[in-house]
Each structure stands twice: as structure tokens, then as C-alpha cells.
C-alpha positions, 0 to 999 in steps of 0.5 A: 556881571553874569552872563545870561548863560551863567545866571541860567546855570546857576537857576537849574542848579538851585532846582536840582538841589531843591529836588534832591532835597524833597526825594530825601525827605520823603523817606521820612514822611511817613513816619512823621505823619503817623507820629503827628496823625496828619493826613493830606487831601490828595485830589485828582485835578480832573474829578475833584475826588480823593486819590492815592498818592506816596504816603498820604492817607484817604481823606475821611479815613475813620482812624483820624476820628478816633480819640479826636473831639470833632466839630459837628459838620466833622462829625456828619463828614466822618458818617456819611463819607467814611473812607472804605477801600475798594473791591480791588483793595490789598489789604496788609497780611499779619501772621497770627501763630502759624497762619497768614490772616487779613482783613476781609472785604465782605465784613464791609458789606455785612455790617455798615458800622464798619469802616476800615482804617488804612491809616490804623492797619484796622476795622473801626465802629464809626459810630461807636469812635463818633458817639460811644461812651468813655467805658461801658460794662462792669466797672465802666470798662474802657472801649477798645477794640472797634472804638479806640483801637482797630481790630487787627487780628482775624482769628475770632474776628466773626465772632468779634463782630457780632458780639460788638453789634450786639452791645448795649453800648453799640446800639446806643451808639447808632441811634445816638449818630442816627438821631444827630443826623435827623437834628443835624439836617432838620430845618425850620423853613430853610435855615437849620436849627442849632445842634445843641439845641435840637439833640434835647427834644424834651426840652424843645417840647418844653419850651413849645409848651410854655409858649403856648401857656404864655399866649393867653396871658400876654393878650389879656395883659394887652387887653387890659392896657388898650381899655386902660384897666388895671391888672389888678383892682382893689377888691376881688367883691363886687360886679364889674361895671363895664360889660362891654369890656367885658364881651370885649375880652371873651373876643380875644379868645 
């Protein structure tokens, strides 16, 4: 039989060797958790707002996106609460041949596709790792820099930018996460349309078209069957007989 004494001895020593345990394994989160792309939401108690903590991520980080297929409402996340670093921001230095280069904060307030990815080490085109095609250009190239893979080295970088901006494939990309965003958020009264059904516009004009084509016929097809008439007689010759029927029917319209 313990003692009270004992029974708490053994209580604390479990503890400190649960500690010991998690500070060992923490070494190796980090590289665990780039291998397995996981991030954790690390959210300060008081504002509810992502913070910073020992090898965690930022929530929304535009790295997470790429190569992933999204949910819709992951999509609209991803657009409108993309991860950016602040003013104060460190970012990593890499040396490119005799000189040290980084990234630059005021790329950011330049272009507003660009996001940077701390997770990636990068700057991204959010729209481009959203809504870009699989390959563009001769020979339906594959998309690399800005779209799957960050753009990491500085040199060219001003040069880079404004060639990616200029792309075909960029700006189909940002009207493409445009026009999601409208159809996404659009609403008839208070409920919102179904996104797969609203990114076809044609087709909802079709459908509008054919219902207004269909009304006529549904009241004539009514009208016939309050009157007790036939929709169609046995003859096409000849004067209709009921003309009340008639002057009935050109009412309906």
C-alpha cells in the first residue's frame, strides 16, 4: 500500500518524463512536418488570430495550396486570407555567386498576386497555384516558378515579376479567381447559388431562356384542360366553334 507521499513521488516522475520525452521529439518536428506538408494553427487565446510558435507554420501559408486540389471555401480562404509576412519580417538570406540576396518586402505591396511562402522559403502567384493550367506556352510547358515552385533566387527577380504578370496564363488565371469570387459569393435572396452551377454563365442564360420559352406552353396546355379541350383535333380545316374559348385564351396572355 502507497503512502500519499509516495503515490505523489511516482505522479511527478511520470510528468518529468513525459517532458523529457516531447523536448526530444521536438528536434525532429520540423522535418516531419515539411515531409508530410502539415501545418498547425497556433492561435493566440486572447485575439483568436494565428501567432508564431517553434516550428509551426502561418495558417493560409499560399505553400500549402500548391500542387493540392482544394475544396471551394478553401479556395476563397486561400484568396482573400493569404498568409503575408510583416513589415518587420526576417527574411532568410541565400547566396547567389559572390553576393547574399533575399526576398523583398515591397514585392508584396507592388503586386498583389504575390504572396510569400514561409513554409517554401518563396514568393508564389496565388492565383496562378489556385487557377493556372497544367502547362502553357509551346508545347503546353509545365508552370514552375510562381505556380509550383517559389521563386527563391533574386538576381532577375524584377525582371521575373513583370514577365509573370505579363503572361497569358497569369491573367486568365486572375480573372478565372475573380470571377470564382463574384459566383462564389453572389446570392439569389439569402442563400448562395451552387459554385458548379454558377462558374458556367452560358449555361445559366440557357436554362433562364428555356424557361421563359416554356411558359406559354404550359398555359396553353393548362388552358386546354380547364375548357376540357383537346390539344390536338382531328382536323387542322374548318371554324372553331367556341369563341368564348377562344377570347378566353388570348386573356391568358
Amino acid at each position: 500500500m502507497l503512502t500519499s507521499n509516495e503515490f505523489l513521488f511516482l505522479v511527478s516522475l511520470d510528468w518529468q518524463q513525459e517532458q523529457l520525452l516531447e523536448n526530444t521529439d521536438s528536434s525532429n518536428n520540423k522535418a516531419i512536418e515539411k515531409k508530410h506538408g502539415l501545418f498547425v494553427e497556433n492561435k493566440d487565446s486572447a485575439h483568436g488570430t494565428p501567432c508564431p510558435g517553434p516550428f509551426q507554420h502561418q495558417l493560409y501559408d499560399i505553400g500549402y495550396a500548391v500542387g493540392k486540389i482544394l475544396e471551394d471555401d478553401k479556395k476563397l480562404k486561400f484568396l482573400d486570407e493569404t498568409w503575408n509576412p510583416p513589415v518587420n519580417f526576417s527574411f532568410p538570406t541565400k547566396a547567389e555567386g559572390k553576393q547574399n540576396r533575399k526576398f523583398r518586402y515591397e514585392w508584396l505591396q507592388q503586386y498583389k498576386w504575390l504572396a510569400y511562402s514561409e513554409y517554401l522559403e518563396g514568393g508564389f502567384c496565388k492565383m496562378c497555384v489556385l487557377f493556372a493550367p497544367t502547362g502553357a506556352g509551346i508545347g503546353n510547358q509545365i508552370l514552375k516558378t510562381f505556380v509550383k515552385e517559389p521563386l527563391s533566387k533574386y538576381k532577375k527577380a524584377t525582371e521575373e515579376l513583370k514577365y509573370h504578370e505579363s503572361t497569358q496564363y497569369h491573367q486568365f488565371s486572375v480573372e478565372k479567381a475573380l470571377n470564382f469570387k463574384d459566383t462564389f459569393n453572389s446570392a439569389p435572396g439569402s442563400s448562395k447559388q451552387h459554385i458548379s452551377y454558377m462558374l458556367d454563365k452560358k449555361k445559366a442564360a440557357v436554362v433562364e431562356h428555356n424557361r421563359k420559352r416554356l411558359k406559354p406552353i404550359v398555359k396553353t396546355i393548362l388552358f386546354c384542360a380547364r375548357n376540357n379541350l383537346p390539344l390536338r383535333g382531328h382536323r387542322d380545316d374548318g371554324k372553331m366553334n367556341n369563341e368564348d374559348c377562344l377570347d378566353q385564351w388570348f386573356s391568358t396572355f
